[in-house]
C-alpha positions as a Markdown table, in Angstrom:
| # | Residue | x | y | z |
|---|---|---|---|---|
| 1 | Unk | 138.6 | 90.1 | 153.9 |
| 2 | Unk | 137.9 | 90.2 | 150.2 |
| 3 | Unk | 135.8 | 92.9 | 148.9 |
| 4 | Unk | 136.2 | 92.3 | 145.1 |
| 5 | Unk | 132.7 | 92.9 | 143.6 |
| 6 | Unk | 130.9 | 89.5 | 142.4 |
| 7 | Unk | 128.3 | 91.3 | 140.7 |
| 8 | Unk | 125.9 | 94.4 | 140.5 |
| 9 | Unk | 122.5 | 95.1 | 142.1 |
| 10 | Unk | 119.8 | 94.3 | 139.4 |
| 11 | Unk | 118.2 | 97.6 | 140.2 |
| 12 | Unk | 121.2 | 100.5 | 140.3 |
| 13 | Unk | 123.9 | 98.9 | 139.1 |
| 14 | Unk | 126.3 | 99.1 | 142.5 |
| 15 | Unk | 128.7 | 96.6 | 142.4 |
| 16 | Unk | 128.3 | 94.4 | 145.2 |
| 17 | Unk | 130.8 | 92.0 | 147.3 |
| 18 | Unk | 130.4 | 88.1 | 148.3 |
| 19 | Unk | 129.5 | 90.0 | 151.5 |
| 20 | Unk | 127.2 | 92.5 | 151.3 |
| 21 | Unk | 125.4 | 90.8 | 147.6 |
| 22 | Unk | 121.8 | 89.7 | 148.1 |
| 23 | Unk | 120.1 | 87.4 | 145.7 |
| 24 | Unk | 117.1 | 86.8 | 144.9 |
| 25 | Unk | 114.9 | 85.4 | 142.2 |
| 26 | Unk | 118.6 | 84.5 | 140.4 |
| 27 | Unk | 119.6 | 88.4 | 140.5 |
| 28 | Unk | 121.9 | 90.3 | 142.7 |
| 29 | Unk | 120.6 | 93.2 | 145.0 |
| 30 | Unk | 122.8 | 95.7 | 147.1 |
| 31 | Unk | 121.8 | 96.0 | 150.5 |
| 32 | Unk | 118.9 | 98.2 | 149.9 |
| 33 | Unk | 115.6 | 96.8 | 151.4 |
| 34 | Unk | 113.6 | 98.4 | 149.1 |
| 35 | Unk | 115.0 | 96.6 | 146.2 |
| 36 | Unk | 113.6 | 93.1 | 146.8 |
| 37 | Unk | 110.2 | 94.7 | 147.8 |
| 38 | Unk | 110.7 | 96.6 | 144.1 |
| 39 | Unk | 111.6 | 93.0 | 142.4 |
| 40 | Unk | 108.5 | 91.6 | 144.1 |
| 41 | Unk | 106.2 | 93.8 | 143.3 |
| 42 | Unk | 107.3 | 95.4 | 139.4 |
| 43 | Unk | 107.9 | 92.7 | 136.1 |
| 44 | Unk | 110.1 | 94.0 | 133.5 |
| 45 | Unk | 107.7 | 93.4 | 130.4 |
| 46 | Unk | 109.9 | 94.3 | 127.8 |
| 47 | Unk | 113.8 | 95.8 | 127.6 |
| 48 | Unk | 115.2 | 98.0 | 125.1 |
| 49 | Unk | 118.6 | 99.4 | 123.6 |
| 50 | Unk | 117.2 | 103.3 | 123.4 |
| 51 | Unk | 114.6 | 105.4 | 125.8 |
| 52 | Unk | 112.9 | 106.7 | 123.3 |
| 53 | Unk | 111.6 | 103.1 | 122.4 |
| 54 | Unk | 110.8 | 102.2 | 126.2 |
| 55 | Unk | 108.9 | 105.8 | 125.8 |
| 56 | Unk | 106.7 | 104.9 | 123.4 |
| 57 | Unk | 105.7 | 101.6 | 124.8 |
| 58 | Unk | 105.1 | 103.3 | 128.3 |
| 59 | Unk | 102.5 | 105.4 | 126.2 |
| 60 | Unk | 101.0 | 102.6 | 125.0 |
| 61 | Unk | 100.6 | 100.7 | 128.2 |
| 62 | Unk | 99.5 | 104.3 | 130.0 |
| 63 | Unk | 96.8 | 104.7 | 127.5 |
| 64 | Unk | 95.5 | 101.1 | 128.7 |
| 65 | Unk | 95.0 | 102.4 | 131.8 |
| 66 | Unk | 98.6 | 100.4 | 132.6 |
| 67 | Unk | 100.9 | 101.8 | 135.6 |
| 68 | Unk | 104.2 | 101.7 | 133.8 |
| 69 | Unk | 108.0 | 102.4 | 135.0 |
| 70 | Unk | 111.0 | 103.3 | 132.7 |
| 71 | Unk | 114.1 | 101.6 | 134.2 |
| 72 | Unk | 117.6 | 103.0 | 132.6 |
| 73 | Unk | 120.8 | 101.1 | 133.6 |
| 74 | Unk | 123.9 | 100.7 | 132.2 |
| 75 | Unk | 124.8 | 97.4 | 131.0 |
| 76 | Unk | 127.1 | 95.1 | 133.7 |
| 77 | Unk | 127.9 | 93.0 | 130.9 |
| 78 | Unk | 131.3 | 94.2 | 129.8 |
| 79 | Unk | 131.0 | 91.7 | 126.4 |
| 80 | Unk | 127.9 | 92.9 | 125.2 |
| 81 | Unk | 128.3 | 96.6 | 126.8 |
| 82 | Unk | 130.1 | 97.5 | 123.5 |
| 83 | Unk | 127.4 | 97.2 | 121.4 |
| 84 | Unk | 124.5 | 97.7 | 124.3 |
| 85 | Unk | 125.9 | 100.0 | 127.3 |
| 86 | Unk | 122.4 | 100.2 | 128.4 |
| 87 | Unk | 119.3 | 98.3 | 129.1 |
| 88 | Unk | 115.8 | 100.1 | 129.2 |
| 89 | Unk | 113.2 | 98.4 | 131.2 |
| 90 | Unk | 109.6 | 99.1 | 131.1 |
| 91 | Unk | 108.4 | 97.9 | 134.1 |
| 92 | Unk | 104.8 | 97.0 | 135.2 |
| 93 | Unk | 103.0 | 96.0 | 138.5 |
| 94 | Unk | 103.2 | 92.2 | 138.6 |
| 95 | Unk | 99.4 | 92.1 | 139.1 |
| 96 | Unk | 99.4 | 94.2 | 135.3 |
| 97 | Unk | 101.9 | 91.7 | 133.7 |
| 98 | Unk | 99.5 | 90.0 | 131.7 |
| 99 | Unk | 97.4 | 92.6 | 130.4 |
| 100 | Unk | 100.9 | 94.4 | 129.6 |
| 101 | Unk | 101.9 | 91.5 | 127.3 |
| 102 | Unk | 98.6 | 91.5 | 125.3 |
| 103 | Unk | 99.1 | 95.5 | 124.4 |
| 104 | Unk | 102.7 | 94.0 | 123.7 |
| 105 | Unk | 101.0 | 91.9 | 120.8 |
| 106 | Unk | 99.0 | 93.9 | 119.8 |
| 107 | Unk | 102.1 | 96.3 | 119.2 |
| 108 | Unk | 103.9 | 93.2 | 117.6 |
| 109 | Unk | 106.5 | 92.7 | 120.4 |
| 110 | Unk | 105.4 | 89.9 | 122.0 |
| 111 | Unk | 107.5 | 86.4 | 121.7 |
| 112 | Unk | 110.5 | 88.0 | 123.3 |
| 113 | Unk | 111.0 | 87.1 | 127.0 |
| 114 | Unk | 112.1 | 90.1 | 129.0 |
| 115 | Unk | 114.0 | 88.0 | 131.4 |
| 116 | Unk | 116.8 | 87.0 | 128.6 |
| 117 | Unk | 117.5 | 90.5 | 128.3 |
| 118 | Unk | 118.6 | 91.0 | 132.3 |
């Protein structure tokens, strides 16, 4: 049995085997029910290099009356680690996902997909 790890789980970063990996929606997921249910359920809307930058867009979307989530992980890419070890999400309610763009916009970071950045 090989347990070499194939990839890491989208949401905490545990390296996962061909075994035990999950994917879904072209990510892998550890074991962890509640993961997928979190993927289904929460977009990323925009990723960034520092906190305090995800911080201040969570204000902006909370102020809309937005439910937001700050997602810190450290990057699984070992290339582009070295100059990005982690990845910020700011997560919203997929229901919310358009109306979080549009603050986006208006805050001059729309145009980016948040997907290229996972």
């Amino acid at each position: 049995m090989d347990n070499r790890a194939i990839g890491y789980c989208t949401i905490c970063g545990r390296a996962v085997c061909e075994e035990c990996a999950q994917i879904y929606d072209n990510k892998f997921l550890c074991e962890d029910p509640d993961h997928k249910r979190y993927l289904q359920t929460w977009q990323v809307v925009h990723s960034f290099d520092f906190e305090y930058e995800a911080a201040m867009l969570y204000v902006n979307l909370d102020q809309q009356g937005i439910e937001t989530q700050v997602f810190t992980k450290l990057n699984p890419n070992l290339e582009e680690a070295m100059y990005r070890p982690n990845v910020v999400e700011v997560r919203v309610p997929a229901n919310r996902l358009e109306a979080a763009k549009k603050v986006l916009e208006m805050l001059g970071l729309g145009g980016e997909d948040p997907e290229d950045d996972e």
